[in-house]
N, C-alpha and C positions, 0 to 999 in steps of 0.2 A: 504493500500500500504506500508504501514510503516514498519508494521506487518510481512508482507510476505518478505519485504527486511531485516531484523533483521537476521533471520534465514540463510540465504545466506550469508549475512558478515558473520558471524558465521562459516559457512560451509568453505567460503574459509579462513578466518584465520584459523582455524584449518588444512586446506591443507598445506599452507603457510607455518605453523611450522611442519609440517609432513614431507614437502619435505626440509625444513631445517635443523631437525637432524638427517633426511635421511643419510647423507654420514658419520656423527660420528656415526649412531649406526652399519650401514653395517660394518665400521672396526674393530670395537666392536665385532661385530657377528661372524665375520668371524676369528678372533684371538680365539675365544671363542672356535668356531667350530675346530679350527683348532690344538688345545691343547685335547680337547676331542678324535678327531681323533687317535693324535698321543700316546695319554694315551691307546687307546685301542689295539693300534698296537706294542706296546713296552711291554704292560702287557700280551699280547698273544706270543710274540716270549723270551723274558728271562723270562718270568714267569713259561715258559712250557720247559724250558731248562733240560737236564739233569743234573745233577749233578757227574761225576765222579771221583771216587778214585786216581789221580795221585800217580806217582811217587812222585813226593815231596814233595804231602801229606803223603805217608806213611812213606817217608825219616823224615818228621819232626816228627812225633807221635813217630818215634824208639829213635829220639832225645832227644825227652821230656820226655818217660820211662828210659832211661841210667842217663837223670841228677837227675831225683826223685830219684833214688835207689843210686846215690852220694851226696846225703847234706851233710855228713859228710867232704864234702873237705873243703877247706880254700875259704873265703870268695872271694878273687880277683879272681878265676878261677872258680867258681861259675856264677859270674856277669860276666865273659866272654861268658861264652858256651851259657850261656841265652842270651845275645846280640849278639851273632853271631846266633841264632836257630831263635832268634824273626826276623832275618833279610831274613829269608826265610817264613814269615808268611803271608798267602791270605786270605783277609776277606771273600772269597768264599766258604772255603773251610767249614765254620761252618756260614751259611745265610742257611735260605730255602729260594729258589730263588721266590716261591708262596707269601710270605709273604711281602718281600721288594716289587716285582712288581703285587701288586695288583694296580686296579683302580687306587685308592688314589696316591701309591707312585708313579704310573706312570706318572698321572698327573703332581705330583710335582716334577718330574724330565723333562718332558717335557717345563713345566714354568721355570725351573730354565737355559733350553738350549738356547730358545731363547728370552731369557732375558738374556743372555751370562753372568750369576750369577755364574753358574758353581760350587759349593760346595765341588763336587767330594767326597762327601759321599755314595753316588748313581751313575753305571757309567756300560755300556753294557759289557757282556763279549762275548757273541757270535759274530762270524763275522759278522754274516747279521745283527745284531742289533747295530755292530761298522757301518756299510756303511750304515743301515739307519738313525741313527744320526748325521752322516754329511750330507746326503739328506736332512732329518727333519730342521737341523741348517738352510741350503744353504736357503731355502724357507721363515723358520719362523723369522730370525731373522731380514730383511729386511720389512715382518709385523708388525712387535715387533716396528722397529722404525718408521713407516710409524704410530701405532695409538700412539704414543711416539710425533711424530710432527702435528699429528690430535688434541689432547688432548691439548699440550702445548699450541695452537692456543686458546685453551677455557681459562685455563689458566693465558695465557697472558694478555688476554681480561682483565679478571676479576680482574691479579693485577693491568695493566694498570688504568682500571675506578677507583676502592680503592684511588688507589696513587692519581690518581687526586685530586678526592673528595676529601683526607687530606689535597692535597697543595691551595683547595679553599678555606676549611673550615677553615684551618692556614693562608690563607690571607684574610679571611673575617676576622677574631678576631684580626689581626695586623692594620688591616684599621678602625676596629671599633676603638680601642683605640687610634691610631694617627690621626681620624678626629676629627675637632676642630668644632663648632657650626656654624662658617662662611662657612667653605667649604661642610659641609653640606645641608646647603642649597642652595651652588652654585649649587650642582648637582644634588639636585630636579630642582631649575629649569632649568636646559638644560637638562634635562629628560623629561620634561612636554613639555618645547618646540622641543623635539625629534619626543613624541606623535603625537604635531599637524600635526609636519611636514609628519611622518607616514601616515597619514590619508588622507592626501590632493593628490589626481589621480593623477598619472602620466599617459599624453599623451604618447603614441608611436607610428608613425605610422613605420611601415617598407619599406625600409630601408631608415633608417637615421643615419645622424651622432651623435657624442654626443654634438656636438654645436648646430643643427638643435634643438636634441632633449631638452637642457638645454633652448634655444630661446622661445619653443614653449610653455614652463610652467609661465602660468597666474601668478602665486610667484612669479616668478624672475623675472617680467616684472615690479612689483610692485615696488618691494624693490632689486635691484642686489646687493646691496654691504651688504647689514644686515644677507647673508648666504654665508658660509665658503662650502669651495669645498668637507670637511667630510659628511656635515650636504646634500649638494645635492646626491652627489653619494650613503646613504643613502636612500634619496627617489627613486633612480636606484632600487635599492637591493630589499626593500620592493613590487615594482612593479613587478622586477623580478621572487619576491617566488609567487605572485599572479597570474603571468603568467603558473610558472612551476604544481602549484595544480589546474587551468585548467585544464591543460593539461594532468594531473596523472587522475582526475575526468573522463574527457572524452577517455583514454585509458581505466580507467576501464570501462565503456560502452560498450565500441568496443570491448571488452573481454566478457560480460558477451550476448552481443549479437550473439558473431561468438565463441564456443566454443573453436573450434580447434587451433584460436589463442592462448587462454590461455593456453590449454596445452602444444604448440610450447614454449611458454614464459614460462611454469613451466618448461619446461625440462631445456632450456637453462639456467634458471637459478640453474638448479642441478647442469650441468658440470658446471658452474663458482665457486661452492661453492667449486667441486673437484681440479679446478684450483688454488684456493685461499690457501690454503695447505702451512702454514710454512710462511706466508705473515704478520700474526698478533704477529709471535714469532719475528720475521726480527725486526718489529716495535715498539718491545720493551724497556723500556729505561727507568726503576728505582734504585734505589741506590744498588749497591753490600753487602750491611752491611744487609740491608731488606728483602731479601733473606737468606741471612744465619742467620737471624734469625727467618727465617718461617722455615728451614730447621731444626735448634733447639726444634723448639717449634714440629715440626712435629715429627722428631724422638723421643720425650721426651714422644708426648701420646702413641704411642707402645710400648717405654720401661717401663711405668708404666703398661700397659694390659699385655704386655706377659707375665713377670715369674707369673700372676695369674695360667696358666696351664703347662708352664713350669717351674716348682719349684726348680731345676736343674740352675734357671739363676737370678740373682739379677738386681739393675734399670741397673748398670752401664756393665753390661755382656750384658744386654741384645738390651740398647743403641748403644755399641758396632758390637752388633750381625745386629741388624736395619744398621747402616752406612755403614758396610764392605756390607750388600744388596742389598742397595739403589745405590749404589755406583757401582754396578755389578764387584765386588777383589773378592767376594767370598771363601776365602780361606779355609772354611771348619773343623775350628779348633773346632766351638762352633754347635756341632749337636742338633737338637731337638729331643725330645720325642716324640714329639706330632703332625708332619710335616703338617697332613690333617687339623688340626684347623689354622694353619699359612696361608695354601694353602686357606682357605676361606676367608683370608686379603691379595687375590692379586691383589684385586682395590685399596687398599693400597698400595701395591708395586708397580704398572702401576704408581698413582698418584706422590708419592715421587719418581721413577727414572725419571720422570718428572721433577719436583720440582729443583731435584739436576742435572739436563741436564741444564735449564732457569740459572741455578745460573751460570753453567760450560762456557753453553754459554757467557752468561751477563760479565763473569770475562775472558776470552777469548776478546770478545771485547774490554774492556779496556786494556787489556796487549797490543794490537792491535794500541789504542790511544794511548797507552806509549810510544812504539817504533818509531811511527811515531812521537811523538815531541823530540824523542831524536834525531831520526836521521835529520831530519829538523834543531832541534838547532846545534849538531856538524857541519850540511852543512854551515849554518849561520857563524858560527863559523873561517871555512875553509874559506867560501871567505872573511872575514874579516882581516885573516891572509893574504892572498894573494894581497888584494889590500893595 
């Protein structure tokens, strides 16, 4: 019996975690899907564009054969004609449009829209491909942050528990060295006397009061005044959790006996997880300095990886180049060689505009707690003038 039960926990743990990173990989999927998409539809309509001969391209080529055949002029009207010629210059007009918008560049023009990064190294020239990337934007970028506060939620989790951990395992090592021998062993024993207490049944019948219920225990009939109202309410608590894993025990029963229950309860608990959405970032609340120095340490490991294939960029260009990203300014000044090997570090760039969202948030809130103790003090302030 034992045997055939093993296997079944098993089966339903495994559901369990199935239907709970269900709703983080669907948005995953769907972001994923949905840059594939749009790579494909952007690399078939400018990629297939024509290319033609304008006027102002030939205006500029007459341009630039009149000033080659005058080098001989004076240097300042030289550096004129070429700054007024280059100010009629189209990166279109020397691109083959096949090249920029294959697959690859597609994709990473589609990541960088809505990611609202924007480079503007890459950027439509056809109509239909200007009014499909405000369609494209209008849709993706509202995904973009929807797995932006899906992800943060994980996150948050993770630095949440850390930070704890440190602030236990920093008051466990402040408490070790300020206990002295005596209080030591005060709190073994009111530990030990926790235990008994622990152990000892609590009656309940329902419904009762807490007086009925405090009367009704054989302890306290004993001894009334040798227990403090912590050390009873305590034996409440412990009876309580006895009561509640019952009760979880005999639901799962009632589930593994009537199928369709369970499934009703694994749904419902799908939409709660969809509901819970932006709840674990809300409840966030570690130091602002701790962050910006995961944001450090994080933009430092890509600035050390990239100029490995872009050679073109040093630590600190290319630090540079990570923050103005992460930070979706984009301003396009620092292009890559290499866009399709960056494009396969965009769970890196999901992660860190994460990263630097939690930090934006986190320091948003405290500007938040700033203002309101300013303006509190000055009210303070005000009526103290007045009265």
């Amino acid at each position: 019996m034992a045997l055939t039960s093993q296997p079944l926990q098993g089966k339903k743990r495994c559901k369990k975690i199935f239907w709970a990173v269900f709703p983080h990989a669907c948005f995953i999927l769907s972001l994923v899907i949905y840059a594939f998409l749009g790579a494909l539809m952007f690399s078939h309509i400018e990629g297939n564009r024509k290319v033609n001969s304008s006027e102002a391209y030939r205006n500029f080529l007459q341009g630039l054969w009149s000033i080659s055949k005058n080098l001989s002029e004076n240097e300042e009207v030289f550096k004129e004609k070429i700054y007024n010629l280059l100010g009629t210059f189209e990166q279109e007009w020397f691109v083959d449009p096949k090249k920029i918008w294959n697959f690859f560049g597609s994709l990473f023009f589609c990541c960088t829209v809505f990611t609202t990064v924007g480079y503007g190294n890459t950027y439509p020239i056809t109509r239909a491909g200007k009014y499909l990337c405000m369609l494209y934007a209008l849709f993706g970028i509202p995904l973009m942050f929807l797995v932006l506060t899906d992800m943060g939620d994980i996150l948050a989790t993770v630095l949440s528990k850390c930070y704890n951990e440190f602030r236990k395992l920093q008051s466990k090592i402040l408490d070790s060295k300020l206990c002295s021998v005596f209080t030591c062993k005060k709190e073994s024993e009111t530990k030990s006397r926790r235990s008994l207490l622990m152990k000892s049944k609590v009656v309940i019948n329902e419904p009762l009061s807490i007086v009925e219920v405090l009367k009704s225990q054989s302890a306290f009939k004993r001894k009334p005044n040798q227990y403090r109202n912590a050390e009873i309410f305590e034996m409440l608590i412990a009876r309580e959790k006895e009561n509640t894993k019952l009760s979880r025990t005999k639901s799962i029963e009632r589930w593994s006996s009537c199928p369709e229950l369970e499934r009703g309860k694994t749904m419902t608990s799908v939409i709660e997880n969809f509901d819970k959405i932006g709840k674990e970032l809300e409840k966030l609340d570690v130091p602002i300095l701790l962050m910006i120095l995961v944001i450090f340490v994080y933009i430092s490991c890509a600035a050390a990886i990239l100029p490995k294939w872009e050679t073109n960029l040093d630590f600190q260009e290319a630090f540079y180049f990570c923050f103005i990203t992460l930070t979706t300014i984009g301003f396009g000044d620092t292009q890559l060689q290499h866009p399709r090997f960056f494009l396969f570090l965009s769970l890196y760039i999901i992660i860190g505009m994460e990263i630097v969202f939690i930090a934006f948030k986190l320091g948003q809130d405290r500007l938040i707690a700033f203002y309101k103790k300013v303006i509190s003090f000055c009210g303070d302030k005000k009526i103290e003038m007045v009265d």
